[in-house]
TIRO-2110 file (N, C-alpha, C; in Angstrom, 1 decimal):
// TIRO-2110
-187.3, 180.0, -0.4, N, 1, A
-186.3, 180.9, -0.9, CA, 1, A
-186.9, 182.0, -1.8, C, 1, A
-186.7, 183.1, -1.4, N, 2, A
-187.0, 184.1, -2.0, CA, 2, A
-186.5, 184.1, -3.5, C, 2, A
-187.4, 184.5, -5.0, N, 3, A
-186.6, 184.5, -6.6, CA, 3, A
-186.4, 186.2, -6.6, C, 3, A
-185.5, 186.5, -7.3, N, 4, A
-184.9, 187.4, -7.7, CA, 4, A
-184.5, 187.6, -9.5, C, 4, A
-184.5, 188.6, -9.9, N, 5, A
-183.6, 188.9, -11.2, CA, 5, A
-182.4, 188.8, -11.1, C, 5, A
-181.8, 187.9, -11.9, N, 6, A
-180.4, 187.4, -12.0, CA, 6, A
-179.7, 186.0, -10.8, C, 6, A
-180.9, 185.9, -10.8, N, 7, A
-180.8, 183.9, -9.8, CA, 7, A
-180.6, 183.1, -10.9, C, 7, A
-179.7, 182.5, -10.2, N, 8, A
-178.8, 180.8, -11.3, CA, 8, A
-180.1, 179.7, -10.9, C, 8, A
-180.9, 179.0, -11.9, N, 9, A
-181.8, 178.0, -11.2, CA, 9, A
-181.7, 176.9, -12.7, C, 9, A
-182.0, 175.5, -11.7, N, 10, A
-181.7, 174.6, -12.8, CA, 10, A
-183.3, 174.5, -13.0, C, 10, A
-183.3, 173.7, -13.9, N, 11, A
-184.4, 173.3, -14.7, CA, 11, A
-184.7, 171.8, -14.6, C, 11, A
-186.2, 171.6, -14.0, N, 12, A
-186.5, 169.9, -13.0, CA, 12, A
-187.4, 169.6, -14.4, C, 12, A
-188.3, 170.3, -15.3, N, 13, A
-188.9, 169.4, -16.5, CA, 13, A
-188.6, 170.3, -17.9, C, 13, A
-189.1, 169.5, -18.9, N, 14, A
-189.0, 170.1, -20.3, CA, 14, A
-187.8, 169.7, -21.1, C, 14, A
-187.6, 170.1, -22.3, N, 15, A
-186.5, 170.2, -23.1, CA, 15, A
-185.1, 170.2, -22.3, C, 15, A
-185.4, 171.3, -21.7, N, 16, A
-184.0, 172.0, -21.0, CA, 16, A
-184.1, 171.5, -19.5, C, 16, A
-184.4, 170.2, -19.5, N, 17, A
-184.2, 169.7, -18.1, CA, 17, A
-182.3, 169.3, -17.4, C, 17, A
-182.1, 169.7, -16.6, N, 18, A
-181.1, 169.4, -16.2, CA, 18, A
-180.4, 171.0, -16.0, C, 18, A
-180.7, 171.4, -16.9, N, 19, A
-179.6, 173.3, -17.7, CA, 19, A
-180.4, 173.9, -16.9, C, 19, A
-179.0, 174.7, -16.3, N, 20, A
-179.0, 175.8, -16.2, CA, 20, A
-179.4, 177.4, -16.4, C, 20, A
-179.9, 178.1, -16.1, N, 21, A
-180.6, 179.5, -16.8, CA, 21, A
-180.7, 180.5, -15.9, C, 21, A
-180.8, 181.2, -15.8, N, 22, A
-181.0, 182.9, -15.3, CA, 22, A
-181.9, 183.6, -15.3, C, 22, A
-183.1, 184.2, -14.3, N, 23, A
-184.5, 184.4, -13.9, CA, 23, A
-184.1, 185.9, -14.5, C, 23, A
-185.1, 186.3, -15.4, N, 24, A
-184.6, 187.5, -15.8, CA, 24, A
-186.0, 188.6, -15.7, C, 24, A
-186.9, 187.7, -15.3, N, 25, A
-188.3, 188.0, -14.9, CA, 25, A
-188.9, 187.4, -13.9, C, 25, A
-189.7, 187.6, -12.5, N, 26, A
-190.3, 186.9, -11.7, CA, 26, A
-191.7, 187.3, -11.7, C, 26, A
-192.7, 186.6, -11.9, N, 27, A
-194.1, 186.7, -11.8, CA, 27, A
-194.9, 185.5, -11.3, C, 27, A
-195.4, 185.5, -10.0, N, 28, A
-195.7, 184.4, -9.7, CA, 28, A
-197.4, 184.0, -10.4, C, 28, A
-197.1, 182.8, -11.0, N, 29, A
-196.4, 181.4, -10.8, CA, 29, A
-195.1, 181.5, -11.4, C, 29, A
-195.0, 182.5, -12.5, N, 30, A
-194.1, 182.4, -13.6, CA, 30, A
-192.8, 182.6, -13.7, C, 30, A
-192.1, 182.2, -14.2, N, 31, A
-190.1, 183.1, -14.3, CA, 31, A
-189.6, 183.0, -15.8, C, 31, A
-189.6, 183.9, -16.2, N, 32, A
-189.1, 184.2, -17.8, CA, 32, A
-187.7, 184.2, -17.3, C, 32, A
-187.2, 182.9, -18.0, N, 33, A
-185.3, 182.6, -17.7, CA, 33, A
-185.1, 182.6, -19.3, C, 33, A
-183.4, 182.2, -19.2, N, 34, A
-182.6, 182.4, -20.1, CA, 34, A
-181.3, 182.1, -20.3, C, 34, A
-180.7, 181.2, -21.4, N, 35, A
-179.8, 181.1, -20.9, CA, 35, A
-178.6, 181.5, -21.8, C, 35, A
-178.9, 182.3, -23.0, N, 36, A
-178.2, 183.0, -23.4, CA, 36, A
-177.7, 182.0, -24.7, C, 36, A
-178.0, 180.5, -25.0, N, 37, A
-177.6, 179.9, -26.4, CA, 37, A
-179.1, 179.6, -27.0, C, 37, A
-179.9, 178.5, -26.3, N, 38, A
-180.9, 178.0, -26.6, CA, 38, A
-182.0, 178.6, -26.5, C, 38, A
-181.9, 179.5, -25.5, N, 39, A
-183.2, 180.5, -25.2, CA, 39, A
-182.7, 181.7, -24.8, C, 39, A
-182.0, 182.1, -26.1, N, 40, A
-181.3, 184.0, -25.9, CA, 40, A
-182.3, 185.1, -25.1, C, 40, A
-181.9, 186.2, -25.3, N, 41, A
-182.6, 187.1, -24.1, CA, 41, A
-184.1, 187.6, -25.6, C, 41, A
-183.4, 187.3, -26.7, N, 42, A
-184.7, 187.8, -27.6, CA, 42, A
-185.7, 187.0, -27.7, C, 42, A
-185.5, 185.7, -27.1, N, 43, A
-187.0, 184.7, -27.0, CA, 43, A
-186.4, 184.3, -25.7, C, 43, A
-186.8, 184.1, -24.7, N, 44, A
-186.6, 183.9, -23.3, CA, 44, A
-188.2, 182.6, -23.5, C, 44, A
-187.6, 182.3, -22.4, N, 45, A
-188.6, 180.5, -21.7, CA, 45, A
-189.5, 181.2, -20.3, C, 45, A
-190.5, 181.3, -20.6, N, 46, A
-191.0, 181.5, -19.6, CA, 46, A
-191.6, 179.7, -19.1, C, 46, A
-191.6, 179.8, -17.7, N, 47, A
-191.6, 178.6, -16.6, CA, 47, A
-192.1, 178.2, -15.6, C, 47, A
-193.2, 177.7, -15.2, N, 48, A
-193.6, 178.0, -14.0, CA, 48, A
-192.7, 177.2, -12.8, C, 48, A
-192.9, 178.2, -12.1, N, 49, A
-192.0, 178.1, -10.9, CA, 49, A
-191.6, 176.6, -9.9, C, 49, A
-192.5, 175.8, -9.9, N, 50, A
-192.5, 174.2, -9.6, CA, 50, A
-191.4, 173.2, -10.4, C, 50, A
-191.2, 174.3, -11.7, N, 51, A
-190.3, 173.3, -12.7, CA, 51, A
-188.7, 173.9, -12.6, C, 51, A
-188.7, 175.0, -11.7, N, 52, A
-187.5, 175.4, -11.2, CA, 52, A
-186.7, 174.9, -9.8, C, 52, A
-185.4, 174.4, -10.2, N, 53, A
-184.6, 174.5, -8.5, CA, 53, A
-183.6, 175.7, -8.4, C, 53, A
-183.8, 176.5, -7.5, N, 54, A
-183.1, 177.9, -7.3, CA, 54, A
-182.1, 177.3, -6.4, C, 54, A
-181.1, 178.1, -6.9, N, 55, A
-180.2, 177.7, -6.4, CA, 55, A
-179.1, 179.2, -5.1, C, 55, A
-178.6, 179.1, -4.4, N, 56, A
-178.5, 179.9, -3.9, CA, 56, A
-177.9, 181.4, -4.4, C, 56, A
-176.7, 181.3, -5.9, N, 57, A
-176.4, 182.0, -6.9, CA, 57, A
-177.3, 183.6, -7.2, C, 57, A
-177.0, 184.3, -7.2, N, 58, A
-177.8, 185.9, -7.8, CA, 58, A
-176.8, 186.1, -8.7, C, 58, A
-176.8, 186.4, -10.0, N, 59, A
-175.9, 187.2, -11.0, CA, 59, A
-176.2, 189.0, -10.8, C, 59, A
-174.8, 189.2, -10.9, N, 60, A
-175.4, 190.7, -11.3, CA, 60, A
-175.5, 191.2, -12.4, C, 60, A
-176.7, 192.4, -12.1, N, 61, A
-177.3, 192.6, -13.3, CA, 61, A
-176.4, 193.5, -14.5, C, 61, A
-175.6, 193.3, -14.8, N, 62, A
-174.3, 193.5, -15.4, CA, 62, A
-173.4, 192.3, -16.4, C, 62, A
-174.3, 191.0, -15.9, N, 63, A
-174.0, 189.7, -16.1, CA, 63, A
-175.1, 189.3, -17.3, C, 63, A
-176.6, 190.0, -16.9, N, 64, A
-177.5, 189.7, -18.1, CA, 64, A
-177.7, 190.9, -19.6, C, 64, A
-176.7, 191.5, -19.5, N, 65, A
-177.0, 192.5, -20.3, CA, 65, A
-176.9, 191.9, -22.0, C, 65, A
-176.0, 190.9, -21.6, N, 66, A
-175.9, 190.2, -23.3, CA, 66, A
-176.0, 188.8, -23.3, C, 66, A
-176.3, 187.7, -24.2, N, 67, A
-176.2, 186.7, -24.6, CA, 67, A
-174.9, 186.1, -23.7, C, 67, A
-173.8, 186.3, -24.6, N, 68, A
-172.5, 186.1, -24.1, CA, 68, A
-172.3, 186.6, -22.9, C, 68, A
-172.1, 187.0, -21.9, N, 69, A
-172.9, 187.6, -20.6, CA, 69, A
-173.2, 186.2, -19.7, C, 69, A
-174.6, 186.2, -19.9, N, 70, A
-174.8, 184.9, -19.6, CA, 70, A
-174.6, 184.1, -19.7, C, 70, A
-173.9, 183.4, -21.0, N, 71, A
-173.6, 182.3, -21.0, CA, 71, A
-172.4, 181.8, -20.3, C, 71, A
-171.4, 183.0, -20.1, N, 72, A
-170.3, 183.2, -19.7, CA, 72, A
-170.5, 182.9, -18.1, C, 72, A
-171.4, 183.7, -17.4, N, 73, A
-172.0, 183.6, -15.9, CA, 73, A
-172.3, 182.3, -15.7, C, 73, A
-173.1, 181.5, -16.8, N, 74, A
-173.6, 180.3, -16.3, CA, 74, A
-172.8, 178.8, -16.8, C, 74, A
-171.2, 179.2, -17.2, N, 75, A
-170.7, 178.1, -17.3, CA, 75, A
-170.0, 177.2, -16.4, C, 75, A
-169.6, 177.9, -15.2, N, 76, A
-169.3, 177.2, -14.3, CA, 76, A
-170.3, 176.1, -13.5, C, 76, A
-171.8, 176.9, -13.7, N, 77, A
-172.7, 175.6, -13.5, CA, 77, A
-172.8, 174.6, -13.9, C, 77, A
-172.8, 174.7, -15.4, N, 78, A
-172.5, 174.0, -16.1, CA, 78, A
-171.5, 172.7, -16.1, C, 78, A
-170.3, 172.9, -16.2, N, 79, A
-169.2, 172.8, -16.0, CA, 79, A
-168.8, 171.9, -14.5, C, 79, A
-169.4, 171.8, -13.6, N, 80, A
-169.8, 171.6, -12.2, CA, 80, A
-170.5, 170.4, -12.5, C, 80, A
-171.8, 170.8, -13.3, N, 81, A
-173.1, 169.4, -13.6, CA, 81, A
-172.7, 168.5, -14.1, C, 81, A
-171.5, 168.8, -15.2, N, 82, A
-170.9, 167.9, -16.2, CA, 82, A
-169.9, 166.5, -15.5, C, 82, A
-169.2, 167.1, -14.3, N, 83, A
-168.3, 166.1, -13.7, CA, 83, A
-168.9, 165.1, -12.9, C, 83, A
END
């Protein structure tokens, strides 16, 4: 699967395993995500790409402009994981 700016991808290791986040940067190996509470857009998580599952989701870029934004975009994943 091709990564993109504004892809929904869950998180396979670390802290933030299981959550949700938003690719707000792509550099291979790397993806600076975010998910707008725990890792806002002013300190972003950069990741290497192996510890990501992309999921088919693109946000638009319209969606990452704020904190709340994102958080907002990525609750139904959320919300989904939880049931």
């Amino acid at each position: 699967m091709e990564w993109k700016r504004g892809q929904v991808v869950r998180s396979l290791a670390g802290h933030d395993k299981g959550s949700f986040l938003a690719v707000l940067e792509y550099a291979p190996p790397w993806a600076v995500v975010s998910d707008g509470k725990h890792r806002p857009l002013e300190r972003p998580k950069r990741k290497k790409l192996f510890h990501l599952a992309p999921t088919a989701t693109v946000l638009p870029e319209e969606a990452l402009k704020t904190n709340r934004q994102i958080r907002s975009a990525l609750r139904p994943f959320a919300d989904a994981a939880a049931k």
